[in-house]
C-alpha positions in Angstrom: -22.5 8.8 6.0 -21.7 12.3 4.6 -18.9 12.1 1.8 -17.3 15.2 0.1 -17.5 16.0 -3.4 -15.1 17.3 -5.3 -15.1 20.8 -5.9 -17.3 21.9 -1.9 -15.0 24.6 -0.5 -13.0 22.7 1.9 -11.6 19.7 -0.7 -10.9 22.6 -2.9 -8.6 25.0 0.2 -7.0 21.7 0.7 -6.4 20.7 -2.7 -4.8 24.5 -3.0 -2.7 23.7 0.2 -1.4 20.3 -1.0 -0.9 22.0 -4.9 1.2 24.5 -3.2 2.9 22.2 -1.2 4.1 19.8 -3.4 3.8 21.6 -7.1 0.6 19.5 -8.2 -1.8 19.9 -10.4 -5.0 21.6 -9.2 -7.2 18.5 -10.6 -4.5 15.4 -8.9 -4.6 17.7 -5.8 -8.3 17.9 -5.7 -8.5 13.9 -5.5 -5.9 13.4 -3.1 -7.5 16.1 -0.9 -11.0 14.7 -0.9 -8.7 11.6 0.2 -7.4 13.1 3.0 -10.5 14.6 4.0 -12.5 11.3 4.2 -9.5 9.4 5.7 -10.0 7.1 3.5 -7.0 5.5 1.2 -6.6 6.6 -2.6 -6.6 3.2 -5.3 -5.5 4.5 -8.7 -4.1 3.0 -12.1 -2.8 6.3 -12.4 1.6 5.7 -11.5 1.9 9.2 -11.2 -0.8 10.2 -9.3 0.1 6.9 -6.7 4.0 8.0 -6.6 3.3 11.8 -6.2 0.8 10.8 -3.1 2.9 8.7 -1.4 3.5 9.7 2.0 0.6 12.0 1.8 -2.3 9.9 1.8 -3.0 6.2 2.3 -2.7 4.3 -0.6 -4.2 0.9 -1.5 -3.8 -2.2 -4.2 -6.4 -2.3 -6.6 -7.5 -5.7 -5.6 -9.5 -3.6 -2.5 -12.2 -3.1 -4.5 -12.7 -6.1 -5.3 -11.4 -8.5 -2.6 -13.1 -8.4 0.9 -10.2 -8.9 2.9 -7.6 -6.9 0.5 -7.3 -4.0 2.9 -7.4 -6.7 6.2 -3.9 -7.8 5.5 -0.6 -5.9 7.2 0.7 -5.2 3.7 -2.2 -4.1 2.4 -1.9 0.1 3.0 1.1 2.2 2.6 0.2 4.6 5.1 1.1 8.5 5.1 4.3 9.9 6.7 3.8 11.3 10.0 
């Protein structure tokens, strides 16, 4: 399974694109875009991160990484806007 770092050259043209976009930080938009780029959804304790990602990239409880069947249930994703 190949996973992105932060930092390769494609998270870091994305994470320029969604820092444009939306007025983020550099460093917020470099997670979100390594994020997007797996598909994958973002878990954070970080309320501002979460809120300013909303719509952008899945987001999930923190109980995913822990619970089996966190991310199984309907409720479990806020998923991007289209």
């Amino acid at each position: 399974m190949r996973v992105r770092l932060l930092g390769d050259r494609v998270s870091r043209r994305t994470a320029w694109r969604l820092a444009t976009e939306h007025v983020w930080s550099t460093a917020g938009a470099e997670v979100v875009a390594v994020v997007r780029l797996q598909a994958d959804a973002l878990v954070t304790v970080d309320r501002r991160l979460a809120a300013a990602a909303q719509g952008v990239v899945r987001l999930a409880p923190f109980d995913a990484l822990t619970t089996p069947d966190a991310l199984t249930t309907p409720d479990a994703l806020t998923t991007p806007d289209a």
